[in-house]
C-alpha positions in Angstrom: -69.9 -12.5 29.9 -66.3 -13.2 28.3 -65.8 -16.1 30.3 -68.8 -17.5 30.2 -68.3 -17.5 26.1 -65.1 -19.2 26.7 -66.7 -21.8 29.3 -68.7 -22.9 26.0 -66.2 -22.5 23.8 -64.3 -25.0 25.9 -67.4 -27.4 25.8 -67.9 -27.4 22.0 -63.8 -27.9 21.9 -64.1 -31.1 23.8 -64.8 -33.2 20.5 -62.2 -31.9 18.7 -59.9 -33.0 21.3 -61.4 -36.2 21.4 -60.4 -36.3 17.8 -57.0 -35.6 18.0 -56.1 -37.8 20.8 -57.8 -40.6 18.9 -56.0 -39.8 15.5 -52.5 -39.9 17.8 -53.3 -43.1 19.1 -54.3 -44.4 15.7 -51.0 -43.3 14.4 -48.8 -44.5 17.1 -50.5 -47.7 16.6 -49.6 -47.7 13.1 -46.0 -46.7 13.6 -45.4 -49.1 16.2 -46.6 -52.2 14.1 -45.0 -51.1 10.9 -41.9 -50.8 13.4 -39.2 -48.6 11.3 -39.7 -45.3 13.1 -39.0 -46.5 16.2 -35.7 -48.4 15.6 -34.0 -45.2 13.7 -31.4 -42.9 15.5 -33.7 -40.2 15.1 -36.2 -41.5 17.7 -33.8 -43.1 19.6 -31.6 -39.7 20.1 -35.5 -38.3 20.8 -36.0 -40.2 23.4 -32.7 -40.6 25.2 -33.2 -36.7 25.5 -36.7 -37.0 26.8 -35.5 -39.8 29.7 -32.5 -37.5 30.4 -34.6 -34.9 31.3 -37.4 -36.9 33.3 -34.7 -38.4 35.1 -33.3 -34.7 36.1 -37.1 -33.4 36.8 -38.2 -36.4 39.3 -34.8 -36.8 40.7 -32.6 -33.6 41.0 -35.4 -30.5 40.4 -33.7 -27.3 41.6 -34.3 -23.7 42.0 -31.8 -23.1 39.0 -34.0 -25.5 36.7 -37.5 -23.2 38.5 -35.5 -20.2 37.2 -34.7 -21.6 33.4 -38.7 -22.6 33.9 -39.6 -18.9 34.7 -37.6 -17.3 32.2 -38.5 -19.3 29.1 -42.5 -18.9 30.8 -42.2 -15.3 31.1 -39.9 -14.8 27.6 -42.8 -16.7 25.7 -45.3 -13.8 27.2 -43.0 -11.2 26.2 -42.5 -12.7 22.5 -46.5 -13.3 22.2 -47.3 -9.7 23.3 -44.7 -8.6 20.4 -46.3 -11.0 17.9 -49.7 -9.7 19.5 -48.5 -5.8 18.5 -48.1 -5.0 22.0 -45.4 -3.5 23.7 -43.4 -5.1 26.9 -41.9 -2.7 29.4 -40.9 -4.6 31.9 -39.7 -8.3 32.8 -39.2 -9.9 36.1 -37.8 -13.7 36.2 -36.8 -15.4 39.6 -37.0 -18.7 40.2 -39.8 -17.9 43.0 -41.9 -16.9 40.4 -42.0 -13.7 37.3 -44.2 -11.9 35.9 -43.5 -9.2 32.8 -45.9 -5.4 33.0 -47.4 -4.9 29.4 -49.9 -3.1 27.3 -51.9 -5.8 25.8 -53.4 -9.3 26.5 -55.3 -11.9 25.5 -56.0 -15.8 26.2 -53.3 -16.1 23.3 -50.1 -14.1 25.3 -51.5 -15.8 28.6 -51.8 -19.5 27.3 -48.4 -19.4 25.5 -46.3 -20.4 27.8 -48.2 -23.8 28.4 -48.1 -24.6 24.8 -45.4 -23.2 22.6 -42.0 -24.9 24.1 -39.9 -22.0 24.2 -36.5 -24.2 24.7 -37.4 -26.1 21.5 -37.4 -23.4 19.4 -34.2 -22.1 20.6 -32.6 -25.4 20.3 -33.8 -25.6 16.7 -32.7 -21.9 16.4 -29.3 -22.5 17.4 -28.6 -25.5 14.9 -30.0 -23.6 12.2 -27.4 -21.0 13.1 -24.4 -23.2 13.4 -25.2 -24.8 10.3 -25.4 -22.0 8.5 -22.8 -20.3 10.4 -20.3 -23.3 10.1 -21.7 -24.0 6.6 -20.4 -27.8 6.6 -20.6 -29.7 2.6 -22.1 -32.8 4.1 -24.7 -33.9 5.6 -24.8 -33.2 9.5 -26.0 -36.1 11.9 -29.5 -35.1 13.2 -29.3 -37.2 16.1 -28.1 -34.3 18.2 -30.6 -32.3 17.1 -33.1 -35.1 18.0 -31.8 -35.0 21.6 -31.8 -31.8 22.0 -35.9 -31.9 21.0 -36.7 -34.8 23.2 -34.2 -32.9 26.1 -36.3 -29.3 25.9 -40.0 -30.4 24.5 -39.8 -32.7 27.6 -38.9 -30.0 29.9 -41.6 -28.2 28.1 -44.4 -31.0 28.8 -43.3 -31.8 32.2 -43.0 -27.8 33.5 -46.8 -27.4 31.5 -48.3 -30.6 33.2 -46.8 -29.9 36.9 -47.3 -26.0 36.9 -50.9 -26.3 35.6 -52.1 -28.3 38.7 -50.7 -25.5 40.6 -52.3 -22.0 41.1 -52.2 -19.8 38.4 -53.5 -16.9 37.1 -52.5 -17.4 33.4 -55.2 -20.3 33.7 -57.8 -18.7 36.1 -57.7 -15.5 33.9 -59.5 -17.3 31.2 -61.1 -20.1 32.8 -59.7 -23.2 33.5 -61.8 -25.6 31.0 -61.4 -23.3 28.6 -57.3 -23.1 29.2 -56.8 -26.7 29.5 -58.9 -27.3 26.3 -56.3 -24.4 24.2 -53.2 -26.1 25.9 -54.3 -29.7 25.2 -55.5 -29.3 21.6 -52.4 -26.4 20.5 -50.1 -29.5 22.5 -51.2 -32.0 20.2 -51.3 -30.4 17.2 -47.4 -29.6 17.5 
């Protein structure tokens, strides 16, 4: 019955992702021919990070970077079943697979590794910390902080997109239409 709901609710969220991809476009269409965006050190920093990593994930993928993917996958359970009020009692990461035992879930806990980049928020953690920590009078370079974004929302997007062709039951728990329709559309949106 439940899944059948979200079968449907994964049809009537096709438009809307329809919607969003076309707004993106739209907007990187309009950025690319007013041109300004793309020439600063921002983006530039951004995407040095993001080819950095693609060239690591085609060309040197390793059972240390499967472990980093497992333990920010099975961390972003844990953190979602706290956010969800429930309680985590136990967490297993290898870099074969994990999996954490808990009292509660949801499509939310189950999803959240596909679409909230768990790297990126601890990059953007850890500058916050050392600014504040270091407390420097001037302004401080972004561009760092850039790569960092490009380096760990890419390993993000690439884990998401080449672990979701592959079983799992994160995705088969609430039906895969529905999954890929949460992941895509919670994706764009960030």
């Amino acid at each position: 019955m439940i899944r059948t709901f979200k079968f449907f609710l994964g049809i009537f969220l096709l438009p809307f992702c329809w919607v969003l991809i076309e707004t993106f476009l739209v907007l990187l269409r309009a950025d690319t021919l007013a041109g300004a965006y793309w020439r600063s050190p921002e983006f530039l920093a951004f995407g040095i990070g993001s080819v950095l990593w693609l060239v690591l994930f085609f060309c040197c993928r390793n059972r240390f970077m499967m472990w980093l993917y497992v333990a920010g996958h099975e961390l972003t359970h844990a953190l979602f079943v706290l956010i969800c009020r429930g309680k985590v009692s136990k967490v297993h990461i290898s870099s074969d697979g994990g999996h954490i035992l808990t009292n509660r879930n949801n499509f939310l806990i189950s999803l959240s590794p596909y679409f909230f980049p768990f790297y990126t928020v601890v990059a953007i953690l850890i500058w916050i910390l050392a600014i504040w920590v270091v407390g420097k009078p001037e302004p401080v370079n972004p561009a760092w902080l850039y790569g960092a974004i490009g380096f760990t929302w890419m390993f993000h997007l690439s884990f998401t997109v080449w672990m979701s062709i592959r079983d799992q039951p994160d995705l088969e728990q609430n039906g895969r239409l529905f999954s890929f329709v949460i992941i895509f559309l919670v994706n764009m949106l960030l």
